[in-house]
N, C-alpha and C positions, 0 to 999 in steps of 0.2 A: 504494500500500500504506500502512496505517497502522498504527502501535505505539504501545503505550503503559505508561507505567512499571508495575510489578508490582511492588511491593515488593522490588527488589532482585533479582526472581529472573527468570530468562529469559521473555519476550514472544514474541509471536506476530503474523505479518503479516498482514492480510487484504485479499484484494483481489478487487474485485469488479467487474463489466460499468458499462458507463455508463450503463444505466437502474436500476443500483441504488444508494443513496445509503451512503456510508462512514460505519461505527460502528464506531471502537474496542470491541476486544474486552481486559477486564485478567482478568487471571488471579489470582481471589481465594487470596492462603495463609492459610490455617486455621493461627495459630500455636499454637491450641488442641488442636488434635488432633496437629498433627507433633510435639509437643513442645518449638518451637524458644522459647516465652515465660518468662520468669523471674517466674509468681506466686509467693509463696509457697507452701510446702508445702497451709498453711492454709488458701489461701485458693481461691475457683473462678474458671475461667477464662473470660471471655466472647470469641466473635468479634466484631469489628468490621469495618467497612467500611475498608479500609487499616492495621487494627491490631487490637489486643483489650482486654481490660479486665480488671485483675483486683481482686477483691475480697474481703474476710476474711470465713471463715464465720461463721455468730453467735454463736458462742461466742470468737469471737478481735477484736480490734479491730487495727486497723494500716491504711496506705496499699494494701493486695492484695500490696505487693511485699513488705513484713515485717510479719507479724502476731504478736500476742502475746495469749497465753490471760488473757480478761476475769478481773478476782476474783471471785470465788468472792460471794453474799450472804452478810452475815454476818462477809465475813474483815475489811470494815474497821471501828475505831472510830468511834462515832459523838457527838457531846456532847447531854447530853441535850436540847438546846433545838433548836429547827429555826430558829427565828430569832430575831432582837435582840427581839423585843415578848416572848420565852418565857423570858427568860432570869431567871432570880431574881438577887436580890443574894447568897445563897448562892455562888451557883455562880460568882461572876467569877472566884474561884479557879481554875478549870480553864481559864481563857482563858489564851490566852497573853500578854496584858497586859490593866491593866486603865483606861481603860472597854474593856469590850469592842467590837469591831468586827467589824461587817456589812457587807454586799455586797446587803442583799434589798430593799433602798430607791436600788439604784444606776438612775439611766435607762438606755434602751435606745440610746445611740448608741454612735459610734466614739470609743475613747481612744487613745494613746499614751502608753508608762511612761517616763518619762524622770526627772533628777534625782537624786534621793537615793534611790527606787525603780527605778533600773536603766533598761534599755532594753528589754525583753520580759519572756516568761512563762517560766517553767519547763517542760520538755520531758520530766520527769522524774520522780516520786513525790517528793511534800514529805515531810517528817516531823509527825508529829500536836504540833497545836497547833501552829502557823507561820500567819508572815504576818499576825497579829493586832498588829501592833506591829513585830517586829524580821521581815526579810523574810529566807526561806531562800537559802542558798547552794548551787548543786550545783557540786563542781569538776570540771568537761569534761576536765580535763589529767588528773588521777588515775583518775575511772572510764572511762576512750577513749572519751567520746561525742563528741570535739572532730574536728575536718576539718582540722589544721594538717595541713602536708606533713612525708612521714618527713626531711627535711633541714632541720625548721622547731623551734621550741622553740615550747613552748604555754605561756603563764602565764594563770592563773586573774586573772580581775576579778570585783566586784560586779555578781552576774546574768548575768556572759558570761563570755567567755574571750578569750586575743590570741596570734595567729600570729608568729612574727617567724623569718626565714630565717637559718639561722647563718651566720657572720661572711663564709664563705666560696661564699658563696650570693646570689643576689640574687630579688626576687620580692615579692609580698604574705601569704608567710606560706600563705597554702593551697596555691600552685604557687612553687616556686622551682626558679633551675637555676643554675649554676658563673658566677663572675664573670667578667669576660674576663681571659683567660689561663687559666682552667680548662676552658672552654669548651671544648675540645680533646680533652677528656676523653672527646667523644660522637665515637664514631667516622667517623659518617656524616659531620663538619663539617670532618674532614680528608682523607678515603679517599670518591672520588664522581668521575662522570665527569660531562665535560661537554657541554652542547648550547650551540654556538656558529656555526648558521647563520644568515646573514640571514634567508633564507626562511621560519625557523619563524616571525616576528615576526609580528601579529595585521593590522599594515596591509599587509601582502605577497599581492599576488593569487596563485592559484595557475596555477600553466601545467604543464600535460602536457611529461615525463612526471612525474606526483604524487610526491610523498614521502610515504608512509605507516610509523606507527607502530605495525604491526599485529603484528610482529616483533621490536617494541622488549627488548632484554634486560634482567630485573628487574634491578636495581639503583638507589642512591642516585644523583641525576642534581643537579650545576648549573646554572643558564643563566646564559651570561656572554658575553662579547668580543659581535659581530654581533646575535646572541638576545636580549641585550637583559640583565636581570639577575632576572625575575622571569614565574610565569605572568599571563595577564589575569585579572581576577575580574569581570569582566561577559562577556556575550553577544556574540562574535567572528561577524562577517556569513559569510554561505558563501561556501565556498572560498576561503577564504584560509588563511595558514599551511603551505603549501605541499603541502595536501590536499584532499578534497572534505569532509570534515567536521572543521571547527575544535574543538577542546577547547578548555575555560577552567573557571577552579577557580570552587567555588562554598562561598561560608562565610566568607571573607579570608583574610586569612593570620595563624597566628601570633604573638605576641609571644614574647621570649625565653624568660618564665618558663610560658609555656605547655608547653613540649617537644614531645614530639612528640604533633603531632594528626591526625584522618582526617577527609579534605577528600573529597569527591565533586568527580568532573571530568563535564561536561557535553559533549558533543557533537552538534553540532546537525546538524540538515540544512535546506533550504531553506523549510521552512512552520515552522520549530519548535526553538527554541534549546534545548530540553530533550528531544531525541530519543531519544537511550543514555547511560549513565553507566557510571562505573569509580569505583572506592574507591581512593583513595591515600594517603602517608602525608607529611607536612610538616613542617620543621621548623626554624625560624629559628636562623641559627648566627649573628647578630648583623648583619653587613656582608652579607651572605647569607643566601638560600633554598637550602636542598635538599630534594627531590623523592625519596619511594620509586616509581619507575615500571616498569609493564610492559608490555609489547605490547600491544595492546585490538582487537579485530578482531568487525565486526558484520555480518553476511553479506556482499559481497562490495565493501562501501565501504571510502575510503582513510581512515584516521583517522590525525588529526595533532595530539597536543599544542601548541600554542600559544605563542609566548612576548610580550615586554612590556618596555617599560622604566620 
């Protein structure tokens, strides 16, 4: 029989006589029509082959995921000249310093802003007449365009902006979490059961009769004493871990200031380390991993979580 992944949603087996040769069969989802995709309001939805596409109508410009309605012709100011050769002496008045300055005699390669010109571009509507001399500033911190974390203070720079985690926080400012000794704060890193068989460990063959995790009860799980103190993150050989189809997390694990993240656990079977998957949740408690885990059961195989040291 062969399966194969479907976007997350249930597969199908197929199996056939020995004069006819095995084709995976995947089950396209239409995230377009279930309504399961997040375009924009604005924008249309295409299907894809494993995903979809979204894109802003012509009247809105944006990524497909947030669009925003084009202006209008007409709504912006314009200086009477189109470029530096148009410009009279008159008019240097209206520039925003003067000699005036152009961009229509620039080459066509790759720059980088660096310096006393910042480190990027504006992501944002300038104000009329900028950047001819003195370079605008938008502050990311005042109008919430900024990605600091809610436990982060945001202070404006020249052309950017800077994350910094408060006092009681550790991190880079986009992601922070509790220092140690606050750490405890997160329930899961004190309230968690544990998996502490030899057996589960990734070099342990497995012998009948199996241990399967097919029953496993949800909850926050650690591995420690025997188990080892962590799952594997590569491809576990069959049967071992003291089932017929080994799990191991896919993605790494973790850092502190990450918190909690969703890891895909892989379970293999004999031609195919990527046979079935399950979503789980992860989450470094410093000295420690803990595991959101539940039972995971795929027609009538034993499936075992894995562990590692």
């Amino acid at each position: 029989a062969i399966i194969s992944v479907c976007n997350h949603k249930s597969c199908y087996y197929v199996s056939c006589s020995n004069i006819w040769e095995f084709i995976p069969v995947i089950q396209e989802i239409n995230e377009c029509a279930d309504g399961s995709h997040n375009c924009h309001r604005d924008a249309t939805c295409q299907n894809t082959v494993g995903g979809y596409k979204c894109t802003c109508r012509s009247e809105y410009i944006g990524n497909g995921l947030t669009c925003k309605p084009r202006a209008p012709l007409g709504s912006i100011r314009e200086l009477p000249a189109i470029s530096c050769k148009e410009i009279k002496a008159s008019e240097g008045g209206q520039a925003s310093s003067s000699p005036y300055k152009c961009d229509d005699k620039l080459k066509t390669m790759w720059y980088r802003f660096t310096g006393d010109a910042g480190t990027k571009m504006p992501t944002s509507c300038v104000n009329f007449k900028k950047c001819g001399g003195k370079r605008p500033d938008i502050n990311e911190c005042t109008e919430g365009s900024h990605r600091c974390h809610r436990d982060a203070t945001c202070q404006n720079t020249a052309g950017s902006y800077r994350c910094t985690c408060n006092s009681q926080y550790i991190g880079d400012g986009l992601n922070c979490e509790p220092k140690v000794g606050w750490l405890f704060f997160y329930l899961e890193c004190s309230n968690y059961k544990t998996l502490t068989s030899a057996r589960r460990l990734k070099g342990s063959t497995s012998k009948k009769p199996h241990v399967c995790d097919n029953s496993l009860t949800w909850g926050w799980y650690r591995i420690t004493g025997a188990a080892g103190r962590k799952m594997p993150t590569a491809c576990v050989p069959f049967k071992r871990c003291g089932g017929q189809r080994p799990g191991w997390l896919s993605g790494g694990h973790p850092n502190k200031a990450d918190g909690r993240v969703s890891r895909k656990v892989w379970f293999r079977s004999s031609d195919n380390c990527y046979r079935v998957s399950t979503t789980i949740t992860v989450r470094n408690c410093g000295s420690f991993y803990v595991y959101y885990l539940k039972g995971f059961s795929h027609g009538s195989n034993c499936h075992r979580y894995c562990s590692s040291y």
